[in-house]
Residue, then its C-alpha position, 0 to 999 in steps of 0.5 A: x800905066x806900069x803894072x807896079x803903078x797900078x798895083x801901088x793904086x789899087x793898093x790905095x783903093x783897098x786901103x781906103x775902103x778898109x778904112x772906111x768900112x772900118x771907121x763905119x764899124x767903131x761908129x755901128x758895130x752892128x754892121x759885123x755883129x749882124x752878119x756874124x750872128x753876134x746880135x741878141x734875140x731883138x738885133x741889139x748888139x751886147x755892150x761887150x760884142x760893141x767894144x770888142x768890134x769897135x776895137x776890130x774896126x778901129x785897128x782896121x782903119x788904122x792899117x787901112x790909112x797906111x796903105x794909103x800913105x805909106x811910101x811905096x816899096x818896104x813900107x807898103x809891103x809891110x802895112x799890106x802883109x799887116x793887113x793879110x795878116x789880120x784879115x787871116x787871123x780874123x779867119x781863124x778866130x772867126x771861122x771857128x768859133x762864132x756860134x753860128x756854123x754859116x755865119x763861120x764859113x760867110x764872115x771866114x771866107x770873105x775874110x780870106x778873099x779880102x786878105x788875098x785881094x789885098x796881097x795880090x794887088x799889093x805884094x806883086x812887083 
């Protein structure tokens, strides 16, 4: 297997797991609540946190299944650098201004990894 091949299927793989765990957070946005410590006193997940999460999974799905789809070169270049690029800002937003000061450095820094991850095995030629 070429290692742009290999690429290309790795790729795939990170889109199908981002897909899948973004589908999994419209469905319980507590999944990401829980860990970002945007849960109530009890756990719950406030009406408002559910929207905004479900809004974050369902975007993530969508560029999850592009890069599963689209057509190697351009087009796959072009779904992997939407998804550093959200997963960078995720960082950022999440990295400075959830209340909890770990869950910031926990939720930002696996946004960082996922983001480079997803660059490396997609953006290498």
């Amino acid at each position: 297997m070429s290692e742009k091949h290999a690429g290309v299927t790795m790729t795939r793989v990170l889109g199908a797991v981002t897909a899948a765990y973004s589908a999994a957070l419209v469905v319980s946005p507590r999944i990401l609540a829980k860990p970002t410590g945007l849960t109530t006193p009890g756990g719950g997940v406030p009406a408002s946190t559910r929207t905004l999460i479900a809004a974050i999974g369902a975007r993530d799905t969508a560029i999850g299944t592009a890069m599963m789809f689209a057509r190697p070169g351009t087009p796959l270049r072009t779904a992997v650098l939407t998804r550093v690029a959200a997963d960078l800002a995720d960082a950022a937003v999440f990295g400075t201004t959830l209340p909890d000061r770990a869950a910031r450095w926990k939720v930002a820094g696996f946004a960082v990894c996922w983001a480079a991850l997803c660059g490396v095995a997609g953006l290498r030629r």
